[in-house]
Backbone bond lengths (Angstrom), bond angles and torsions (degrees), N, CA, C in turn:
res aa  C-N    CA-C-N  psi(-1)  N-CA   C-N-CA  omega(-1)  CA-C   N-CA-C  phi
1 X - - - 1.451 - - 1.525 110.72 -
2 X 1.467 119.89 -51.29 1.451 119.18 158.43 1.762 133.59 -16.48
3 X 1.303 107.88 -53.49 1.038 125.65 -169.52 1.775 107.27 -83.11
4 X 1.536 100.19 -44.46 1.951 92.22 160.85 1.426 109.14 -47.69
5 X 1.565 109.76 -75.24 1.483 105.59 -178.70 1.311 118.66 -24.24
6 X 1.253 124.18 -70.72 1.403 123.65 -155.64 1.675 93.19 -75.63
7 X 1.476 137.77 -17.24 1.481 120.92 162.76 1.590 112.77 -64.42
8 X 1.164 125.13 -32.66 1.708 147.39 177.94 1.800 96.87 -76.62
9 X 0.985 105.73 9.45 1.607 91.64 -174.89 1.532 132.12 37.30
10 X 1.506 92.78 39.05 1.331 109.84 167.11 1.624 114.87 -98.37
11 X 1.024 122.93 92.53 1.593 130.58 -159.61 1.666 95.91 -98.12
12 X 1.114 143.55 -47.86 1.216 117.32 163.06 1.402 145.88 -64.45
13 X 1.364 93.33 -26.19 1.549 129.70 164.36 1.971 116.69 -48.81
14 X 1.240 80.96 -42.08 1.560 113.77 -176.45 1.510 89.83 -80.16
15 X 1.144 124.36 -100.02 1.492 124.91 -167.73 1.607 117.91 -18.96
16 X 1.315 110.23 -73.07 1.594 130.97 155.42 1.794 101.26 2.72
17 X 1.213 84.59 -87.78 1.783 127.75 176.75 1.792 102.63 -24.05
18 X 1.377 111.18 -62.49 1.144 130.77 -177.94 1.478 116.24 -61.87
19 X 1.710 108.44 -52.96 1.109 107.99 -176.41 1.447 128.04 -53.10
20 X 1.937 102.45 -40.76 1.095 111.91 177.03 1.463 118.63 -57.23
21 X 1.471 132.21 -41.02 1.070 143.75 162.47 1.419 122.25 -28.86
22 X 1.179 101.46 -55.92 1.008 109.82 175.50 1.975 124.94 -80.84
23 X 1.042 120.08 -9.93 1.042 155.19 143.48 1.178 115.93 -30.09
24 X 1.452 115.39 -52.43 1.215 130.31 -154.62 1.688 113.65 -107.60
25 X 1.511 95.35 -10.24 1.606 106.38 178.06 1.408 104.75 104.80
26 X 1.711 112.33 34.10 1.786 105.33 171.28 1.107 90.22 -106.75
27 X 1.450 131.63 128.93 1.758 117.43 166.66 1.322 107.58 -83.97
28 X 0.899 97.71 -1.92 1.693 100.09 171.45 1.679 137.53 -61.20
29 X 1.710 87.67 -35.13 1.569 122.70 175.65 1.948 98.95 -65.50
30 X 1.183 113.16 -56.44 1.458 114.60 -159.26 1.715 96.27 -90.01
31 X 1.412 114.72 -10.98 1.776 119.72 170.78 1.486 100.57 -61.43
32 X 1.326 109.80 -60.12 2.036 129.86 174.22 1.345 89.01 -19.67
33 X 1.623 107.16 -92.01 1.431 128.30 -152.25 1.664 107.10 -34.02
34 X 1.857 105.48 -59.44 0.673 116.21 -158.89 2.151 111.46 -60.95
35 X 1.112 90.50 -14.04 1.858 110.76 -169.71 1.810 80.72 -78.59
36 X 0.994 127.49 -86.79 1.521 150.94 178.79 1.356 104.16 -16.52
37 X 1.390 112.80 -58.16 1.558 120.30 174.74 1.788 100.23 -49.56
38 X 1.516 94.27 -76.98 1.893 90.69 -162.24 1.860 117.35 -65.96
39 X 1.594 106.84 12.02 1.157 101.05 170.47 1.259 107.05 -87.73
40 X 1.684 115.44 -26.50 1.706 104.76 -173.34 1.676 97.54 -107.79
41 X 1.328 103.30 36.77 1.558 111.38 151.58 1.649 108.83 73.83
42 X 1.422 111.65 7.34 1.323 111.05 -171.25 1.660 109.56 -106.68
43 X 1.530 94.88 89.41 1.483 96.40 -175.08 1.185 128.21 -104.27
44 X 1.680 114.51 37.30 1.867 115.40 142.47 1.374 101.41 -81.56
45 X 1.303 141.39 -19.48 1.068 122.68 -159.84 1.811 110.48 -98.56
46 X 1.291 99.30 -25.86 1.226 119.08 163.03 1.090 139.27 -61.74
47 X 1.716 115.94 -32.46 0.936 135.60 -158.39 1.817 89.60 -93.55
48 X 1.328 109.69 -36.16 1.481 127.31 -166.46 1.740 107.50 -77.50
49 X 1.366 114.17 -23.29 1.455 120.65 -178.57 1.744 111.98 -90.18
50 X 1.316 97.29 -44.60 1.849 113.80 166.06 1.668 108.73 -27.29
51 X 2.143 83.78 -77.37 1.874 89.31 -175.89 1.215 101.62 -66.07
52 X 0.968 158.64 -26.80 1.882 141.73 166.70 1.297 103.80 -55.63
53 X 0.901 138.54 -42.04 1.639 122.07 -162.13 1.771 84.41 -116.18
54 X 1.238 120.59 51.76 1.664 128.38 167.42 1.588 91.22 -143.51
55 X 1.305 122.25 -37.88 1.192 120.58 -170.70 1.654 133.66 -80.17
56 X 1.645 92.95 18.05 1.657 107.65 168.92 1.243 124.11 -87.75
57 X 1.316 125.26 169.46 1.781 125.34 -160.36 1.581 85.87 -50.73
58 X 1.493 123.46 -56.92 1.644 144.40 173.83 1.596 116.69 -65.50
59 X 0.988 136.75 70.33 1.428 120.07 157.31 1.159 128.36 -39.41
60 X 1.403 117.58 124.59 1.111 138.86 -161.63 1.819 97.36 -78.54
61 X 1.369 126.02 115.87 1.764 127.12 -165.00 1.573 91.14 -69.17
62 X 1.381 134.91 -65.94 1.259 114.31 -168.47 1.739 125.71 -51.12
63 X 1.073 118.79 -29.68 1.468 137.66 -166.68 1.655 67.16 -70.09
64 X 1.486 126.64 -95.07 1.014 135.49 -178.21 1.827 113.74 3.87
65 X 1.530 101.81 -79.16 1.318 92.53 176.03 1.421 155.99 -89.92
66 X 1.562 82.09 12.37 1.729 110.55 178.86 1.569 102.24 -76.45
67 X 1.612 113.81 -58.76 1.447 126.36 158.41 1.575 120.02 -30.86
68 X 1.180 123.82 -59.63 1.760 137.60 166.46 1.693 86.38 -48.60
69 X 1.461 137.17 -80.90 1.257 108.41 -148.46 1.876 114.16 -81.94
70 X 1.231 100.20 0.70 2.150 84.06 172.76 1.614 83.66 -92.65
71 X 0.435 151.14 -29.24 1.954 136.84 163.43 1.387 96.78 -47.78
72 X 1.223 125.13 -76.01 1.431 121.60 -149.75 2.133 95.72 -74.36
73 X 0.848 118.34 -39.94 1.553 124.43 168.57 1.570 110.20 -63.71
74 X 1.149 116.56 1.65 1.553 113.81 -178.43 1.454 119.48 33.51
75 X 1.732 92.87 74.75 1.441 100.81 -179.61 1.325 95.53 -131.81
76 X 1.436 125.37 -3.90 1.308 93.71 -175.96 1.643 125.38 -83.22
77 X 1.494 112.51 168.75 1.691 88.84 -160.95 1.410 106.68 -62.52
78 X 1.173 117.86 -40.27 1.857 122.31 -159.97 1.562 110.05 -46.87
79 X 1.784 115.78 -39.75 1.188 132.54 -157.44 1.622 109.56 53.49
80 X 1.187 125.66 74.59 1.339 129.59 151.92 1.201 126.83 -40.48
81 X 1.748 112.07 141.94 1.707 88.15 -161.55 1.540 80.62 -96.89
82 X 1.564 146.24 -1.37 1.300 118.84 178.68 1.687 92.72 -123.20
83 X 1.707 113.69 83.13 1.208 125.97 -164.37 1.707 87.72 -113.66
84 X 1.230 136.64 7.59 1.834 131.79 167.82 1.314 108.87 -109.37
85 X 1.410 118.05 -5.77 1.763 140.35 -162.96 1.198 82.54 -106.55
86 X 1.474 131.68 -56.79 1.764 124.10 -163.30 1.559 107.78 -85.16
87 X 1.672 124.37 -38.72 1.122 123.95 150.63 1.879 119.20 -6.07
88 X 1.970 91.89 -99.38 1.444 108.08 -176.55 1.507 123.44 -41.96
89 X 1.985 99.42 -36.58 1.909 93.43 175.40 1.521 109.95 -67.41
90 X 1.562 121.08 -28.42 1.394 107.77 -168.04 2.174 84.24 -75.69
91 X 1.276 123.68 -75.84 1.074 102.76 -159.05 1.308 126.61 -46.55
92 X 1.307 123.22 -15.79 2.108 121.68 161.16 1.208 94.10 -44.40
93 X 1.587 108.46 -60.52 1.558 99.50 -158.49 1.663 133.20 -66.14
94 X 1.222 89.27 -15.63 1.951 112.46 169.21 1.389 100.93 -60.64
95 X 1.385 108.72 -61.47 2.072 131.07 -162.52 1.783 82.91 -60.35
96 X 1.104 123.28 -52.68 1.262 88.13 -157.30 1.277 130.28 -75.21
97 X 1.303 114.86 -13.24 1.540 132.61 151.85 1.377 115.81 -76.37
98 X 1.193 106.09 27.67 1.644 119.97 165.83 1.252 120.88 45.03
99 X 1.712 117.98 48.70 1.428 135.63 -161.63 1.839 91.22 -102.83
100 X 1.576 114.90 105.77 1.065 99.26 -160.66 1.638 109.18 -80.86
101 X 1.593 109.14 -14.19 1.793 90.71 -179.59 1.893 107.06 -74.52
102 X 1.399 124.68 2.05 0.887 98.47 170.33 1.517 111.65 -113.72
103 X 1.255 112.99 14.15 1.367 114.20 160.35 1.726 113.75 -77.22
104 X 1.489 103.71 -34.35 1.697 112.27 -167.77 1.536 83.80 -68.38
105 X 1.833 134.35 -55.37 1.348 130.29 -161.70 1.551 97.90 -31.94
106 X 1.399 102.15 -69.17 1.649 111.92 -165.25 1.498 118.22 -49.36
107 X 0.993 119.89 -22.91 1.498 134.82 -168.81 1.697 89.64 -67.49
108 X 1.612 106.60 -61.72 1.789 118.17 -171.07 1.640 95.84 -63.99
109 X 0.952 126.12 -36.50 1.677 118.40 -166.94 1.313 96.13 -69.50
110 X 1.719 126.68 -48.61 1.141 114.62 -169.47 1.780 118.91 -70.98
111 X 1.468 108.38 -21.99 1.060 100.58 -149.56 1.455 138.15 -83.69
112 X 1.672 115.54 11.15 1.111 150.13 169.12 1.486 111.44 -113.24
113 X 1.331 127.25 19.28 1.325 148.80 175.57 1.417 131.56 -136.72
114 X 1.818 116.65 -42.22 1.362 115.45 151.00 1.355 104.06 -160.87
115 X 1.466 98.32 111.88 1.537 109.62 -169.50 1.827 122.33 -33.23
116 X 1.671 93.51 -55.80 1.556 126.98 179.78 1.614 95.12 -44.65
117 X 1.224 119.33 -66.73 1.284 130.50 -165.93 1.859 114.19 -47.19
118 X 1.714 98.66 -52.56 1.426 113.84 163.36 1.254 106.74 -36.23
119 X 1.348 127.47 -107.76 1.506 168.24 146.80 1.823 86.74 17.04
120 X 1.042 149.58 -52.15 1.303 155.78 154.76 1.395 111.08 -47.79
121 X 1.432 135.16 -32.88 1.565 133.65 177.65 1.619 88.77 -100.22
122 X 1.052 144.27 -66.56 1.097 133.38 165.05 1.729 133.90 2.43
123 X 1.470 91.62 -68.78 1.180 114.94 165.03 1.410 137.59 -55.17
124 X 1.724 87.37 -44.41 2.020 96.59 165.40 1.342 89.79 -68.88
125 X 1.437 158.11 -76.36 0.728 146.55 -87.84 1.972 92.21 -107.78
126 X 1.085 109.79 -15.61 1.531 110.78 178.17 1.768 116.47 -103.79
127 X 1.370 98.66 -7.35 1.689 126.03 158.97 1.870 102.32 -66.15
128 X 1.267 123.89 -33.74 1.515 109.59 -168.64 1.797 73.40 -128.87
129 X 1.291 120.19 70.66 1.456 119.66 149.24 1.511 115.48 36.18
130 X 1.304 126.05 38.77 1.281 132.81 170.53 1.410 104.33 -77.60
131 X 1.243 95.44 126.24 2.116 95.45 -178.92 1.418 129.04 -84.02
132 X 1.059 102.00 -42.21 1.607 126.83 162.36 2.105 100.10 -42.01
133 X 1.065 99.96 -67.49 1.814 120.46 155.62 1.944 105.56 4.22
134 X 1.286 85.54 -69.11 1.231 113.17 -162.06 1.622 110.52 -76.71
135 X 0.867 110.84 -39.44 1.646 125.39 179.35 1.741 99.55 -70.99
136 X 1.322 118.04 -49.60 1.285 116.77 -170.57 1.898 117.22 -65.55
137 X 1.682 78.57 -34.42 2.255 94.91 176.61 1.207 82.13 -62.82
138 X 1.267 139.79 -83.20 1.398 136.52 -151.42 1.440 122.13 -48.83
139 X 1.067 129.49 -30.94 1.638 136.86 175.14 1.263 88.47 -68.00
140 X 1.365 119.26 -56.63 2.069 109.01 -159.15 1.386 83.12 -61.23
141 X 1.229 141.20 -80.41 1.745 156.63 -124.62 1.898 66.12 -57.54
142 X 0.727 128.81 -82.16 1.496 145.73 -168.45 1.814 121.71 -17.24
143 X 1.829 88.04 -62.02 1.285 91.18 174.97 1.581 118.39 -114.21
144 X 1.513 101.92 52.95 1.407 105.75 -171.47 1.644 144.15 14.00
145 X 1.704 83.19 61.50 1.692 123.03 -170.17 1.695 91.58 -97.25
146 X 1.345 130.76 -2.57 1.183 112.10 173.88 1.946 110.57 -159.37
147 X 1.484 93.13 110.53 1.128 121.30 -172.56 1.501 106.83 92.69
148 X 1.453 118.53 38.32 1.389 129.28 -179.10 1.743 105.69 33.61
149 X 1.477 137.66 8.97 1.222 105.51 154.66 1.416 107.83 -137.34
150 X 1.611 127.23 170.97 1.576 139.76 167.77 0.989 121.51 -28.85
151 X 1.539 118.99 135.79 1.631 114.91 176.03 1.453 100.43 -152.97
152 X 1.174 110.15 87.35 1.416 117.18 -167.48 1.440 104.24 -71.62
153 X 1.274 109.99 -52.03 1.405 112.85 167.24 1.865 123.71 -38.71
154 X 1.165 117.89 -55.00 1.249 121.95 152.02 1.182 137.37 -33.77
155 X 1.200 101.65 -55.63 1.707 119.23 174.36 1.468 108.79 -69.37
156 X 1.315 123.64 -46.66 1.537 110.83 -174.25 1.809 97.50 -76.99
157 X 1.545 138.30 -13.36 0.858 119.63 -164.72 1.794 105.62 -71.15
158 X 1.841 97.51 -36.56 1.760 119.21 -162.99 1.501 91.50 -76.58
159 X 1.205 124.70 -8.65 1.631 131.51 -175.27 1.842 121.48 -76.69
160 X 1.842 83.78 -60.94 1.385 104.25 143.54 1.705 145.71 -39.37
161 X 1.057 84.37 -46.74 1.757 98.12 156.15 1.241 120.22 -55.87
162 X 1.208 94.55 -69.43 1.595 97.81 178.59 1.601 126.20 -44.70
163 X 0.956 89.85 -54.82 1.507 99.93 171.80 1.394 135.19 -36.98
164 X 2.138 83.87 -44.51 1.659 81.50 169.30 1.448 119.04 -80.60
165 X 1.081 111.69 -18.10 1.677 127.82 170.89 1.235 92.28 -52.39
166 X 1.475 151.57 -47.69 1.604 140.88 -152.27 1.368 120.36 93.63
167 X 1.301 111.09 18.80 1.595 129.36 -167.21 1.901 97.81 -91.92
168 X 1.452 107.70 105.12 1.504 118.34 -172.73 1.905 103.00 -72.11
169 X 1.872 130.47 -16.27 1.283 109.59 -173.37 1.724 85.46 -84.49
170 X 1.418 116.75 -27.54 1.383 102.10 -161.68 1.576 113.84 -58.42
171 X 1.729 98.37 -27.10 1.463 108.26 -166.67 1.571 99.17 -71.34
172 X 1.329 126.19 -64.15 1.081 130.20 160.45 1.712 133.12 -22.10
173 X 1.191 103.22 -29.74 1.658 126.47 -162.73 1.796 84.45 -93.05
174 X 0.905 116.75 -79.64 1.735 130.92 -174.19 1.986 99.19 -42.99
175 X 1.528 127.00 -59.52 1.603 110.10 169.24 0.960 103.08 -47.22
176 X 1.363 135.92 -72.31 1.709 124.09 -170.02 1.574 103.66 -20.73
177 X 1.388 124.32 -83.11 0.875 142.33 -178.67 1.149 102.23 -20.37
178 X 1.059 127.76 -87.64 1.565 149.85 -164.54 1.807 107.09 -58.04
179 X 1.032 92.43 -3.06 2.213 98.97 -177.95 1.682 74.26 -109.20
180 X 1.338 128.49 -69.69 1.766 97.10 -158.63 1.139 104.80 -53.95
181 X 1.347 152.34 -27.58 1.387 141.08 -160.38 1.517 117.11 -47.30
């Protein structure tokens, strides 16, 4: 019912709606809120709906990694000073329930820090059809970011992917490709 409301532009109606849901043991209901909150930029309230719908026997992986990035985006209000430390543990904890945007996060956190490490979240993350995934293998395969040399072949394959995923740099990334040929 939430989700009519808030299509009806009923935004309190919606919230309400949600809360109760969540209330009731949907983490899904207090996931809403918590989405709703950090869309209108208000992230105590967001931050406060996340850990509720994180705080079931099951954590819910998206709540999970929405929470990891206003930490790691330094949004949350408190400003934690080890807010890239609380980040990465919430996104492990997403990855390991095989939540692939927060497997792809980790891939980017690592990947100007330890390539290997990247290229390993990466990888899960193109294991559960992450598209973005695929675009990122392909730049390394590309710019011989993995196994220090070129693999053009590689790269247009992770390019390809993407593509079919609907991913416009991959599409973009693969003509390049296909003009040096």
């Amino acid at each position: 019912k939430g989700i009519e409301y808030y299509e009806e532009g009923r935004r309190e109606e919606a919230l309400e709606s949600f809360i109760k849901a969540g209330d009731s043991g949907n983490v899904l209901g207090y996931y809403n809120v918590g989405l709703l909150s950090e869309l209108e930029s208000k992230y105590e309230d967001a931050v406060l709906f996340y850990q509720k719908a994180c705080s079931s026997t099951i954590p819910y992986p998206p709540a999970l990694c929405n929470l990891a990035n206003i930490y790691y985006n330094g949004c949350h209000p408190q400003k934690p000073i080890d807010a890239s430390q609380t980040a990465v543990r919430l996104w492990q904890q997403a990855a390991e329930a095989g939540y692939g945007q927060a497997l792809f996060n980790l891939g980017l956190f690592y990947e100007d820090k330890n390539i290997d490490t990247s290229i390993h979240y990466y990888e899960e993350a193109a294991a559960v059809d992450h598209v973005k995934a695929y675009v990122s293998l392909g730049w390394l395969y590309e710019h011989g970011r993995i196994d220090n040399k070129r693999n053009y072949a590689q790269a247009m394959e992770y390019y390809q992917r993407g593509v079919k995923g609907g991913d416009g740099q991959a599409m973009f990334n693969l003509a390049v490709m296909y003009e040096k040929k």
